[in-house]
Structure formats: structure tokens, C-alpha cells
C-alpha positions in Angstrom: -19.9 -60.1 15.9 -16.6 -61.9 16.8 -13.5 -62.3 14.9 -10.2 -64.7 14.5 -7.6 -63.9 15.9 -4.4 -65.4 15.3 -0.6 -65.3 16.0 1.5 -63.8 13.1 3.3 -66.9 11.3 6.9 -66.7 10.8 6.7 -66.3 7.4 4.5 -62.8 7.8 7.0 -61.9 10.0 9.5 -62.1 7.7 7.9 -60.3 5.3 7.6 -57.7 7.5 11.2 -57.3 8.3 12.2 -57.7 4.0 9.6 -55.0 3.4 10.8 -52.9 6.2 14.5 -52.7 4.5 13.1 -52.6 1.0 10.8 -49.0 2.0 14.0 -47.2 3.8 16.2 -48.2 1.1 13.5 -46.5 -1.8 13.7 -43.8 1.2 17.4 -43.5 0.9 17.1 -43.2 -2.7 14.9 -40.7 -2.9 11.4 -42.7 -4.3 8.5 -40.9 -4.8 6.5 -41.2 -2.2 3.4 -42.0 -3.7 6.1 -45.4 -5.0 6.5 -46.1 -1.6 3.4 -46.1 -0.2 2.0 -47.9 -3.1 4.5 -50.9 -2.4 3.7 -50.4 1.3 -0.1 -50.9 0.7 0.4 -53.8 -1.7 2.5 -56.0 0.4 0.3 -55.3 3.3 -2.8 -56.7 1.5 -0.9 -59.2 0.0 0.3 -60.3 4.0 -3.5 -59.7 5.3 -5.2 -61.6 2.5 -8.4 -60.0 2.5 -8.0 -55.8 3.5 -7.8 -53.3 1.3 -5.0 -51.1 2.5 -4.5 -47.5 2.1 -2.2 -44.8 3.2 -3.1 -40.9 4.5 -1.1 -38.1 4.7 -2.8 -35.0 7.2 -2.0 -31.4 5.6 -1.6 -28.8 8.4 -5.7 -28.1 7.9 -6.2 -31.6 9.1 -7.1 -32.6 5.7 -6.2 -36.4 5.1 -5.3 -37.0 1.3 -4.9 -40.7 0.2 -1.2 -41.0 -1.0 -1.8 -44.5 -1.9 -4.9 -47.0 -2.0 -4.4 -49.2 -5.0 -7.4 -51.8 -4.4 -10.1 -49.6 -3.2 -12.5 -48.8 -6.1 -12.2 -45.4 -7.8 -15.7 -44.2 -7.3 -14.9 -44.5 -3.5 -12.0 -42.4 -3.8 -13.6 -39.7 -6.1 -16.3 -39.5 -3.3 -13.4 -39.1 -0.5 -11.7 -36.2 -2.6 -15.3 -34.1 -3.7 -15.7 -33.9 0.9 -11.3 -34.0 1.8 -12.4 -36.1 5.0 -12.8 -39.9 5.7 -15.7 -40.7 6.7 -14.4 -42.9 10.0 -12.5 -39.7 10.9 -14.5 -36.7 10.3 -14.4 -35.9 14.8 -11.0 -33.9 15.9 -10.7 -36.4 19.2 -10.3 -39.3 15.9 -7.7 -38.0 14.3 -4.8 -39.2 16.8 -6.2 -42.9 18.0 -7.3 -45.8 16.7 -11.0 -46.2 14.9 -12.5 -49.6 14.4 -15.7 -49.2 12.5 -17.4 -52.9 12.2 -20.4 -52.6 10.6 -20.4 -49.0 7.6 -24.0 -49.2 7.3 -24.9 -48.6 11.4 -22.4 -45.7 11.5 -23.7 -42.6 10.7 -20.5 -41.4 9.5 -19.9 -43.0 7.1 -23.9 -42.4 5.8 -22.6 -40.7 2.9 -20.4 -42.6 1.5 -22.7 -45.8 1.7 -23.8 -45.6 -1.9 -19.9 -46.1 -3.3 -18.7 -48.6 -0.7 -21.3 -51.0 -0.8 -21.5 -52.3 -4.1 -17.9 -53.1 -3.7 -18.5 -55.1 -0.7 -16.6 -52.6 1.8 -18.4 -53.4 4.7 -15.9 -52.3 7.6 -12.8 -50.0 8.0 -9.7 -49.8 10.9 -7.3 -46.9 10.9 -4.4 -46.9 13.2 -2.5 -43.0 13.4 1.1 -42.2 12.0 3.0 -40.0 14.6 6.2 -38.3 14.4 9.0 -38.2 16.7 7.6 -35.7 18.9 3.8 -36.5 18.6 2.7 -35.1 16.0 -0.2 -36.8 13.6 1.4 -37.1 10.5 -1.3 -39.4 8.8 -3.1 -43.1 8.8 -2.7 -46.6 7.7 -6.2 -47.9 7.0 -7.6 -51.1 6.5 -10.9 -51.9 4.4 -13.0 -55.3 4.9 -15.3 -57.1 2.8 -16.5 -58.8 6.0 -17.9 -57.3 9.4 -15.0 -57.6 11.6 -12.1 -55.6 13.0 -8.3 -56.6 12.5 -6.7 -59.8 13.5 -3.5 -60.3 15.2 -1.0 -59.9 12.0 -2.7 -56.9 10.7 -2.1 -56.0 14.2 1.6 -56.6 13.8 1.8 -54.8 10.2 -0.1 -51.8 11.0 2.1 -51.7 13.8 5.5 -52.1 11.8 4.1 -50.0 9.0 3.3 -46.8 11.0 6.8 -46.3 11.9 8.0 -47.0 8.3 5.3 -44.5 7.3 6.2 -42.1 9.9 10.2 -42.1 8.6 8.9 -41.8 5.2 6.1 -38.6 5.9 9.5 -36.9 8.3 11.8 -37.5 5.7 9.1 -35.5 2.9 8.9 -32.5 5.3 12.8 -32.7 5.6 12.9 -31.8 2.0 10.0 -30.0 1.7 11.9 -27.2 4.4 15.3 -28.5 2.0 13.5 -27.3 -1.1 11.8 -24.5 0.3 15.1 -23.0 1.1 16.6 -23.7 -2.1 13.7 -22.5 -4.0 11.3 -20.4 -1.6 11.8 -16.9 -0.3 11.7 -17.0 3.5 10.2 -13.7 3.9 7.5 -13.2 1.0 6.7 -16.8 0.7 6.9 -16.5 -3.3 9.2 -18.6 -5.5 13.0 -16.9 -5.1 15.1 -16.5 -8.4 16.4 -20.2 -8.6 12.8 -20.8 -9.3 12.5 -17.9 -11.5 15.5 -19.1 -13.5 14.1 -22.5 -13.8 10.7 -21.4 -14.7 12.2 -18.7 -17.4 14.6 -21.6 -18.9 11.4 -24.1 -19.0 9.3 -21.5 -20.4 12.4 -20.6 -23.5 12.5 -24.1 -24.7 7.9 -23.9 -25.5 8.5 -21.9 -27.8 4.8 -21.7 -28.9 3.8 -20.5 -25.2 3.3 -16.4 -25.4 4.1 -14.5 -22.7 5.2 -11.0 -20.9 7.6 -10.7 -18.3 7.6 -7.4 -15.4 9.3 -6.4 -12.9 8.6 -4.8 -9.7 10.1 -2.6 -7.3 8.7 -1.5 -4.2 9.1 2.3 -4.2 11.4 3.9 -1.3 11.5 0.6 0.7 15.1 2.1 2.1 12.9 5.0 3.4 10.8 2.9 5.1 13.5 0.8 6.4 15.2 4.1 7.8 12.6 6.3 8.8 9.8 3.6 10.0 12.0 0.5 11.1 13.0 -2.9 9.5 10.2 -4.4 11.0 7.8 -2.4 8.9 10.3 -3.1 5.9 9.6 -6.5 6.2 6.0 -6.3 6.7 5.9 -4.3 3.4 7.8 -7.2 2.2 5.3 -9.6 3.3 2.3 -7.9 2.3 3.4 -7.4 -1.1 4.3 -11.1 -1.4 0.6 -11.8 -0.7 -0.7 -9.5 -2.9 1.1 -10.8 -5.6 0.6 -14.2 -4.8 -3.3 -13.5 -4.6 -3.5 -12.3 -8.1 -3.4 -15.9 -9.3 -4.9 -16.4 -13.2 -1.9 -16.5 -15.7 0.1 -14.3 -13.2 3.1 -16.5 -12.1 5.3 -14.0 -9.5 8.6 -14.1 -7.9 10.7 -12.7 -5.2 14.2 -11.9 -6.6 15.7 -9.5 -4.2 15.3 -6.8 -1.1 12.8 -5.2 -3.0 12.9 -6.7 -6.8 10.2 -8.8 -8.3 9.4 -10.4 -11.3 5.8 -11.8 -12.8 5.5 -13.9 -15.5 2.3 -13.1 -17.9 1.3 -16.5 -19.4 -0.4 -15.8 -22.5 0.4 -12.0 -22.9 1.4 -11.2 -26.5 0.6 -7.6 -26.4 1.4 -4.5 -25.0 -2.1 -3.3 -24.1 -2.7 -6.6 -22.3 0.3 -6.4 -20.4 -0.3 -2.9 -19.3 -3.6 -3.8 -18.6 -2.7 -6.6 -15.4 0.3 -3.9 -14.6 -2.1 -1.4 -14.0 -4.2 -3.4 -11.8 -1.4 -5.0 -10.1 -0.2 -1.1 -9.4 -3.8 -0.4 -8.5 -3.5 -3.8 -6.1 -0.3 -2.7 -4.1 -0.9 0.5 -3.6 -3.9 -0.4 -0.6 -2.9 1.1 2.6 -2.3 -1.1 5.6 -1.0 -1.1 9.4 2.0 -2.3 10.7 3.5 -1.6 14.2 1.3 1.5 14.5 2.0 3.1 11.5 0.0 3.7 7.9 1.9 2.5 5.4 0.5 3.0 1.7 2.7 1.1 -0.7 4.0 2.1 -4.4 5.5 0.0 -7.1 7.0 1.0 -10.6 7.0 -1.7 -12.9 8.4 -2.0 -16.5 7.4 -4.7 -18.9 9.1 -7.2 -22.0 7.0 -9.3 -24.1 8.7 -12.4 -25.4 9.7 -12.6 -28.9 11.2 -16.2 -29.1 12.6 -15.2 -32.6 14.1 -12.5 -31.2 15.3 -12.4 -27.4 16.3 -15.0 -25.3 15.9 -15.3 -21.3 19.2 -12.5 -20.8 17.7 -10.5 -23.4 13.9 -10.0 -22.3 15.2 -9.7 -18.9 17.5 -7.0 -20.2 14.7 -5.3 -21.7 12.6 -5.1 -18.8 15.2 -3.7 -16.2 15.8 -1.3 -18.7 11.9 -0.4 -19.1 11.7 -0.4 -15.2 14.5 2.0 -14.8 13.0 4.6 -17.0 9.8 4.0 -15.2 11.6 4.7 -11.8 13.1 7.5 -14.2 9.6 9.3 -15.3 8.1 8.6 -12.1 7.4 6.6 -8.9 3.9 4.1 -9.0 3.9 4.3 -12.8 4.9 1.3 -16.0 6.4 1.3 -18.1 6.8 -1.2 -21.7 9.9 -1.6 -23.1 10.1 0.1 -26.8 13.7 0.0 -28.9 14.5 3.6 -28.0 14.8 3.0 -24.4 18.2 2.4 -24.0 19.4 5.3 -25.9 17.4 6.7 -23.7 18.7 5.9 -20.5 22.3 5.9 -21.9 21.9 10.3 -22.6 21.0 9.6 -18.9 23.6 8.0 -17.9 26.3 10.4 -19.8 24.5 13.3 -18.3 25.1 11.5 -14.8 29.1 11.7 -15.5 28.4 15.2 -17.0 27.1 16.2 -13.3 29.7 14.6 -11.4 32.7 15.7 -13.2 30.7 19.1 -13.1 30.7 19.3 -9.2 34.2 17.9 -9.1 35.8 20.6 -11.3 33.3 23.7 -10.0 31.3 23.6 -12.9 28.2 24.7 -10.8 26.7 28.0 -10.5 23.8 29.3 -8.8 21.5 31.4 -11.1 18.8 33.6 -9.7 15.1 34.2 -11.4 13.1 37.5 -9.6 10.1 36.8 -8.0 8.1 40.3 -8.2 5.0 42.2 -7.1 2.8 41.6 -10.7 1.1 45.4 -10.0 4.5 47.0 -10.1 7.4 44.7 -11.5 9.3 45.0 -7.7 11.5 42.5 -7.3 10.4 41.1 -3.6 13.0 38.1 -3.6 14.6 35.7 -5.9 14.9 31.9 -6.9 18.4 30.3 -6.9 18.4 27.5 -9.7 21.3 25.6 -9.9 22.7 25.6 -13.9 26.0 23.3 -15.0 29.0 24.8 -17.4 30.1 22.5 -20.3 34.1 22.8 -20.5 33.8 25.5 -22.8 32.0 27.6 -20.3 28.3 27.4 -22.5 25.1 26.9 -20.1 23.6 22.9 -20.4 20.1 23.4 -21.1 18.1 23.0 -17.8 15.7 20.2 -19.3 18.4 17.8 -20.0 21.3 18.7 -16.7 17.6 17.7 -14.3 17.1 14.6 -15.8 20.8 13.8 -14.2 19.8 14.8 -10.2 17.2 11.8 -10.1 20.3 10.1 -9.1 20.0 10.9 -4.7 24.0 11.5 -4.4 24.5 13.7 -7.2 21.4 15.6 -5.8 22.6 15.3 -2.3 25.7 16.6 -3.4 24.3 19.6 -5.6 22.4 20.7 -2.8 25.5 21.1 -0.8 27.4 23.1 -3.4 24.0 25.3 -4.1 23.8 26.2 -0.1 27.0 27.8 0.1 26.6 29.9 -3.4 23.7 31.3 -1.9 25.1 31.7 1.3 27.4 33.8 -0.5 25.0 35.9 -2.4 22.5 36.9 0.3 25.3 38.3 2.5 27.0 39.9 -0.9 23.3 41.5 -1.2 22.8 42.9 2.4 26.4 44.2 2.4 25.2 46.2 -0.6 22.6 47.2 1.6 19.5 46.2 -1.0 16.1 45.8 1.0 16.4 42.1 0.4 13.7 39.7 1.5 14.0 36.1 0.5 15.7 33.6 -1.5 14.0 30.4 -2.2 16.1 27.5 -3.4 14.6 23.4 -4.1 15.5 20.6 -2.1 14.9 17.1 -3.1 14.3 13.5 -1.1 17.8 12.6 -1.4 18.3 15.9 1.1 15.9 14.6 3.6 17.0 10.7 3.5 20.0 11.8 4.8 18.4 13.2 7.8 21.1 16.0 8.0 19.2 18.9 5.9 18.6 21.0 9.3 22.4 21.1 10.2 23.3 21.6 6.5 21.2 24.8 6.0 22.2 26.0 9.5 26.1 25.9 8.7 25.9 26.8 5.5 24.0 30.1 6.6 25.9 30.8 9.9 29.2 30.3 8.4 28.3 33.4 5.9 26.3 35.4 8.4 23.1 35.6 6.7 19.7 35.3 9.1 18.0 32.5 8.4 14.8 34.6 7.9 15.8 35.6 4.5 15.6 31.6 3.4 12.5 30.0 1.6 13.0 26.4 1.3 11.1 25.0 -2.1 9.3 21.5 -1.4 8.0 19.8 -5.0 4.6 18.0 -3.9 6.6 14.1 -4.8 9.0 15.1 -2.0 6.1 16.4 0.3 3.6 13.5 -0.1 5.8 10.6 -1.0 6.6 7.3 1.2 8.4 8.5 4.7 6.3 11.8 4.1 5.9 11.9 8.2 9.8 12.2 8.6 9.5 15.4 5.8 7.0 17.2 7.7 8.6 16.6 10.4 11.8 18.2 9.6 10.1 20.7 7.8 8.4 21.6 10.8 12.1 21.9 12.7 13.1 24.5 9.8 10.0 26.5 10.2 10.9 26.7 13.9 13.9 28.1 13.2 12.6 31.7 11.2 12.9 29.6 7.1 9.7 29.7 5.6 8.5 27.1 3.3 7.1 27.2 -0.3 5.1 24.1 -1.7 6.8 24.4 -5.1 5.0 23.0 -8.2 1.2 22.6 -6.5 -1.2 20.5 -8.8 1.1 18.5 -11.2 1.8 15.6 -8.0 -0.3 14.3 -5.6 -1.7 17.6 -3.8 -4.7 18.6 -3.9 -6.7 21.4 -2.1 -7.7 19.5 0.9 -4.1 18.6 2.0 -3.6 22.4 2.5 -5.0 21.9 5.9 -2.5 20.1 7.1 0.8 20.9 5.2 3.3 23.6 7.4 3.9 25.5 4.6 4.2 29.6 4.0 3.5 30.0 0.4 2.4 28.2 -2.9 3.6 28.2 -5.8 1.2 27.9 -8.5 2.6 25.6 -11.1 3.0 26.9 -15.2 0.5 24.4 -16.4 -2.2 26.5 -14.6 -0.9 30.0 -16.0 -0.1 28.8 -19.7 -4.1 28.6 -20.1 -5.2 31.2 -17.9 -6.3 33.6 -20.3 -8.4 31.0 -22.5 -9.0 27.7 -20.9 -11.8 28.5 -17.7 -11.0 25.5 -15.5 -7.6 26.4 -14.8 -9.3 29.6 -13.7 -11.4 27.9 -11.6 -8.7 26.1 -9.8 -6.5 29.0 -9.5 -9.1 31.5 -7.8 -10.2 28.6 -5.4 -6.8 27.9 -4.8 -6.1 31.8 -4.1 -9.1 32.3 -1.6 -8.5 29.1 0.1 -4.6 30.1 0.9 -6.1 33.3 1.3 -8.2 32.4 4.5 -5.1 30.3 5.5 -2.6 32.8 5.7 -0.4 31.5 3.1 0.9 33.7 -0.1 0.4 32.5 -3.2 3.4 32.8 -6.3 2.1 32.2 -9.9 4.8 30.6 -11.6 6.2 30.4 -15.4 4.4 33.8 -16.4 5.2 34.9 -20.4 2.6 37.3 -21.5 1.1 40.4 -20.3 -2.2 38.9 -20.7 -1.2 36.5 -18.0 -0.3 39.0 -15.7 -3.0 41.1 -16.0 -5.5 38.3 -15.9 -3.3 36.7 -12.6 -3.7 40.4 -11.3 -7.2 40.6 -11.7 -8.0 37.4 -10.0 -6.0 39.0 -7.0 -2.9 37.1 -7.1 -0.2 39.8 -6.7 3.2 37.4 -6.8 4.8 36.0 -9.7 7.8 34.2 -11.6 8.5 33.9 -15.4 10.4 35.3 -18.3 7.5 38.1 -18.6 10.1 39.7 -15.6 13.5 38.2 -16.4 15.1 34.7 -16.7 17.3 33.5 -14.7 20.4 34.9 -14.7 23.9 34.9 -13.0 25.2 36.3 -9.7 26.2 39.9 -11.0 22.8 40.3 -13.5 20.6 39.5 -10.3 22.8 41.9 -8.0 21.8 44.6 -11.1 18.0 43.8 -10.9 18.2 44.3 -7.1 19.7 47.0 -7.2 17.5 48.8 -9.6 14.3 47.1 -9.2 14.8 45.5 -6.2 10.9 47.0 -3.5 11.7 50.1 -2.4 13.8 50.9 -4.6 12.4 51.7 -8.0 8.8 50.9 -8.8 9.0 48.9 -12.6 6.2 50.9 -13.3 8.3 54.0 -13.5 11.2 51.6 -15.2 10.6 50.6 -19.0 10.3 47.2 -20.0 13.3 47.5 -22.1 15.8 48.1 -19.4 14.6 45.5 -17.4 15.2 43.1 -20.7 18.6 45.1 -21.8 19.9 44.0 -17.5 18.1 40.3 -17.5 18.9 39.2 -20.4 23.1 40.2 -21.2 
């Protein structure tokens, strides 16, 4: 079937050129674009006479979504949106030409659509592409006909002006689409960045009637990562997390703040079981293993929680309250969450004054190395000792242990207690074999912050050269967080460089982490230390029997020596004894005690010495405990 043709009149023409100024000056002004398409289509149809115009945008799926069609009938567009394809240009090779389609009901294409075009008398359709600068498809004009026939010379001449004015419009939307997503989109996550979050938080305030919970979330040890695995993986870490997050979806609205900070909003989350609830499984979520640049990485997060009270708290408020609920998480514990509850910032500010206590403590040589025994159960003989580190208050009292420990989660001031510990003991092993006492070994706790630094081999070295003391006398105390935490690789690693040099190795504190009898196999360690938990309930409680004879036979066969730690009663040693564990530590032998008290012990109970079975209990109280 043929069709007139015709020669634009002047007056189309015109229009053309009035409607090509009026589009790039609603550009200019920043129109919606779904405004300027909609007066693109309308004076098109109203040039044409008889087309139904409409306008495509193609997603990077090559998706076409209608961003404006304001005569075609609404059934036809429901249709379109159910399938997200037109009909004329469902084939790839389609996408980026012209399609002239003059009769719908002889094109199989368009076979099911049939049923919402027909009644409405659209009877043929002609698409011309919208390209960018450098080729790209950015979408379609399309025309609809109520006759059988293709396009005539002006709707030739429109389609032809109104593709470039579309293509400056579609360009200048991905402009500032990349505008906005660097204003308001972290680059590396892909999650909204904290402009959003402050936007969304502010929006949120003012509905008051709109419940919600707010957490944030760290990435544990991402430093390490960055430092022991490369920034590469770091960012990959990064990435992955972002995804997670963002896959969550529901009433979980998350955010990127910082390196590794990020916040979820909770819509809908007025209580504290519900809150903990999707922390729990967004903990559960993160913590998946996965590969990057040939390495295992298995994430952890700590989160801490705020629910919003609007009569109470406003957006520096509940973001106040969960920073502090995060930092006593990171506080009690890697991977865990923490809510916020009133008494946490009393909390955290004993913390804080116990950090000051410990720095102006190192400053003014208000450290000293105490010494617990380690000794053969059987006899009492002191085979080696402990150094704990204690802190002197100004007027020379002891700070109890439980409270100056909660001030060495801070990695400097341990870092820097570690250094001032080395060179105590230094001195009191050489004091010792000077003395000549059958010494063995002295076991003393390093933390992460000593292996982050990557200097722990030379440290221990000098320290131990400079006083002359062999470095087989030195066990060096590993607690199971430090063993199997992130960057645990680089620990064993170095551990394995220490062990090459005569120091043994003691996994301090087994079964209150992550260890568990299997991992045995594979840790480069000498001896394990039972941890108090196991021995407080010894005598009574017959699983932590269980564990500790299995635990005693497997090292057994392994050629590692077991220490019971935190042993009180006699029924504990006797029962540790009978099992066949022949080491121990606790205040059933002696606390710890200061330089010249632990020189006594050594010297009068020390193996080889004096056997404590020919040594009454009392004396061995009167010299521990002065």
C-alpha cells in the first residue's frame, strides 16, 4: 500500500525551528525530562496531524521505557511495561536503525500486543533511533498510525530534527546523572554517601510518626587488610560489603559514610529485639568468605544500634547514641552488636579515663612487670613464670587488673606496653641466671597491635640481646582473637619466624575465642593453656571434663604441653592431676607478685631446688603473698 508524500510547508518548518529553541531552553533550565519530552511529543502530533508520537529512553539492559506518549491509550502502555520491550523492536540488529512496520496485524511481533492496539485503531508504527555523539543508542522517537502507511516527508523532517533535540536532552540526563552520583553516590561501594545519609536522616526527623532504628557498621581490621593483604583487596572488601548491604533490601535503607563506616536505616524498627534481630543477620550476612586477588578473605563487622525517639533525640543525638553503642561493641568484641542503653557513656567515659590513666602511667614509669609461677601440679616446682604487666596509681597502690586491661584495647598504648614489659623481663631473666636458679621460661602476652606493626621479631630480639638472655628461655603468649583474627596469615607467619629462632609459643586462653580442637593441626604452637572457665567447673560440671581430657590427649599425640590455668582449690589440682595434666597456674600456687617475691619463689621452690611437697603450704603463702 502506497502513501503521500509531501514537501514540509514553511509553516512546519517553522515550527520546527520555534520548538527546537523552546526544548533547549527547558534544557537549560533544568525541566524534567518527562516535561520535555511530553511537549516534544505534543507538538510533533500536533505538526503531523494524525501520528501518535512517543519518546524511548534505552536503560543499559536495552530496555526501552516510554518517557513520554501522551495520545497513545493506557491499556497499550500497561501492556508495553508488564513485557519492558516494544513490540517493533524486540531483535538486537533493531535497536540502532530505522523500523517501519505497515500493517500490526501481518507482523508477528507485534502478535501480542494486537488485542490493546486495535480497538484504538493503531494500525501501523515507525521508529527512527536517538544516538549520542559517539554512537551510542540512547533511545527512539516513534510514530503510531491509525492508517496503513509509513511516514510522509514532514514526519520525515521532524523525526529528523527531533532526534538530535532528544539526543541533547537524554546526554544532558546522564551528565547529571554521573553530576549527582558524585555528589550523592559513593564511587567505590555504589551505596548512597553521607550527603545522602544526611538528607535522608533530616527527611526522616521532620515524619515524625515514621519509627525507625538507626546502626552503624564498621568493617573489622580493614587497616590490616589494607597492610598485610594490599589496597586492592581493601577495596574489594569494600565493594563486596556495599553489595551485601545493598542486597538486604526490605526496610533496610544503607549507606557508605567513610573508609570503613556505615550506616542502615531500619524503617519501621521500634524495638530493641527487632533491631537486633536484622543486625544479627546482617552480621551473619557479612561475614561469608570470598576471593580476591588469590587470597580468602572472611569479613567481620561490629555494629551498634539507636532506635529513634522523636520526643527525645534528634538526628546529632541518635547518631550520637549509636557511635557510642558501636564503640563499646568494638570495645567487648569484634563481629558482635551492640544497642545503645543510657549507661553506655559512663561507660566508655571510665574507659576513656583509664586510657589517660595508662599513658600518663608509661610516661612517668608507672609500670611494673609482675610474675605468676607456673608449677609441676604433682610437686608445687616452680618450672617457669608469667610476666603480667600491673600499673601504680600515684600513691604507689596496684590498679586492679580487670579495670587497667580494659585501657590496652587501645593498639598504641598496647604497642607501647609491650615495649616497656620486654625490657622488665629482659631484666629479670638475666637477674635470675646471675643468681644461678635453674630457670626455664618466662611467658609474657602480646597483642595485635604488636604484630600490625610488623616489628615484633626485632623488638623481642633487641630487647633480649641487649640484656644477654637466650632467647630459649622466652614463651611468647598468643590469645586465640590475635591468632585467628583478620590478617591471621601474617600472625602465623611471624610466629613461625620466632619459633625459628629457639621462643616457644603458648596459645593462651584456648576455648573462650574462635579455636577449637581441629585448628590444633595447623597452629605452630608449643603449649596450651587451658583457659579458667574450663577449671572453675572441673570438679562438678562433666563436660568441661570432657573437653579438657580430649584436649589433653589430642596435644598429647601432638607433642604440645598443656598449662591449666586459674587453678584455686585443691580439688582442682587433684582432679587436673588425675586426668594427667601435670602443669598449672593460679592462686592455689601464688599470685602474682613483684620482681623480688618471684626471685624468692625461685629461689626456694624454683625445680630442682626444693620439691613443695617437702615445703609447707604456709611458706609458700607467707613468700607469695607479702
Amino acid at each position: 500500500m502506497k502513501w503521500s508524500r509531501y514537501v514540509p510547508t514553511k509553516q512546519a518548518l517553522e515550527r520546527l525551528i520555534t520548538l527546537q529553541t523552546t526544548v533547549l531552553k527547558m534544557i537549560a533550565y533544568g525541566e524534567p525530562i518527562q516535561a520535555i519530552s511530553g511537549t516534544i511529543c505534543r507538538e510533533a502530533e500536533d505538526i503531523s496531524g494524525e501520528a501518535s508520537c512517543v519518546i524511548f529512553s534505552v536503560d543499559q539492559d536495552g530496555r526501552m521505557h516510554p518517557l513520554a506518549a501522551p495520545s497513545l491509550p493506557l491499556p497499550f502502555l500497561r501492556r508495553f511495561a508488564e513485557t519492558n520491550a516494544p513490540a517493533s523492536d524486540v531483535t538486537p540488529m533493531a535497536f540502532n536503525q530505522p523500523v517501519t512496520v505497515l500493517d500490526v496485524e501481518k507482523d508477528a511481533r507485534f502478535a501480542p500486543y494486537l488485542d490493546v492496539m486495535i480497538p484504538f485503531g493503531l494500525l501501523s508504527y515507525w521508529s527512527s533511533p536517538i544516538r549520542s555523539r559517539d554512537g551510542r543508542l540512547l533511545g527512539k522517537v516513534g510514530f503510531y498510525y491509525t492508517r496503513k502507511r509509513g511516514p510522509n516527508a514532514t514526519e520525515e523532517a521532524i523525526v529528523a530534527s527531533l532526534t538530535h533535540l532528544c539526543a541533547v536532552m537524554l546526554e544532558n540526563q546522564e551528565i547529571q546523572r554521573k553530576v549527582k552520583d558524585l555528589a550523592f553516590i559513593d564511587t567505590l561501594s555504589r551505596l548512597p554517601n553521607r550527603a545522602s545519609y544526611n538528607d535522608r536522616l533530616s527527611m526522616l526527623m521532620e515524619d515524625a510518626t515514621s519509627p525507625f532504628a538507626l546502626l552503624l557498621l564498621d568493617i573489622d581490621y580493614l587497616k590490616s587488610v589494607n597492610d598485610t593483604m594490599g589496597h586492592a583487596v581493601g577495596d574489594a572488601l569494600i565493594r563486596t560489603m556495599g553489595a551485601r548491604l545493598k542486597s538486604i533490601g526490605g526496610t533496610v535503607e544503607p549507606f557508605r559514610l567513610s573508609g570503613d563506616e556505615f550506616s542502615l536505616i531500619v524503617h519501621g524498627c521500634d524495638t530493641e529485639d527487632a533491631m537486633e534481630q536484622v543486625a544479627r543477620s546482617i552480621i551473619s550476612e557479612a561475614g561469608i568468605p570470598f576471593e580476591a586477588n588469590g587470597y580468602s578473605v572472611v569479613p567481620s563487622v561490629t555494629i551498634g544500634g539507636a532506635i529513634y525517639d522523636p520526643t527525645q533525640q534528634g538526628a546529632d543525638r541518635l547518631q550520637e547514641n549509636a557511635d557510642l553503642a558501636l564503640y563499646h561493641g568494638k570495645e567487648l568484641g569484634r563481629g558482635s552488636f551492640v544497642a545503645y542503653k543510657p549507661g553506655l557513656q559512663t561507660s566508655i567515659a571510665e574507659r576513656v579515663k583509664l586510657m589517660s590513666d595508662l599513658g600518663a602511667a608509661l610516661r612517668e614509669g608507672r609500670i611494673e612487670a609482675f610474675f605468676q609461677p607456673i608449677v609441676r601440679i604433682d610437686t608445687g616446682a616452680i618450672v617457669g613464670m608469667e610476666a603480667l604487666a600491673r600499673m601504680l596509681s600515684y600513691e604507689g597502690t596496684i590498679v586492679p587488673a580487670a579495670d587497667f586491661y580494659k585501657a590496652t584495647s587501645d593498639p598504641r598504648l598496647a604497642y607501647d606496653l609491650s615495649g616497656v614489659m620486654l625490657k622488665q623481663i629482659a631484666s629479670a631473666v638475666r637477674g635470675w641466671l646471675d643468681l644461678g636458679i635453674p630457670f626455664q621460661h618466662i611467658g609474657f602476652n602480646v597483642t595485635q597491635a604488636d604484630f600490625k606493626q610488623g616489628d615484633i621479631e626485632r623488638r623481642i630480639t633487641e630487647a633480649f640481646a641487649d640484656a644477654g638472655v637466650p632467647l630459649k628461655h622466652i614463651i611468647l603468649e598468643v590469645n586465640e582473637a590475635v591468632y585467628l583474627g583478620p590478617g591471621d596469615d601474617f600472625v602465623a607467619r611471624a610466629v613461625e619466624r620466632l619459633r625459628a629462632k629457639g621462643i616457644l609459643v603458648a596459645l593462651d586462653d584456648f576455648g573462650t575465642g574462635f579455636a577449637s580442637l581441629t585448628h590444633l593441626l595447623s597452629f605452630p604452637v608449643d603449649i596450651i593453656k587451658i583457659d579458667r572457665s574450663f577449671v572453675t567447673d572441673i570438679v562438678t560440671d562433666k563436660n568441661s571434663c570432657v573437653i579438657v581430657e580430649a584436649l589433653l590427649g589430642i596435644a598429647g599425640k601432638l607433642g604440645m604441653r598443656i598449662v591449666a590455668e586459674g587453678i584455686e582449690t585443691v580439688d582442682q589440682a587433684e582432679k587436673l592431676m588425675s586426668m594427667g595434666c601435670r602443669l598449672g597456674q593460679g592462686y592455689r600456687f601464688a599470685p602474682p607478685v613483684p620482681r623480688s617475691l618471684a626471685t624468692e619463689l625461685l629461689q626456694r621452690l624454683g625445680e630442682g631446688v626444693h620439691r613443695a611437697a617437702e615445703t609447707p603450704n604456709a611458706e609458700v603463702d607467707h613468700i607469695a603473698r607479702r
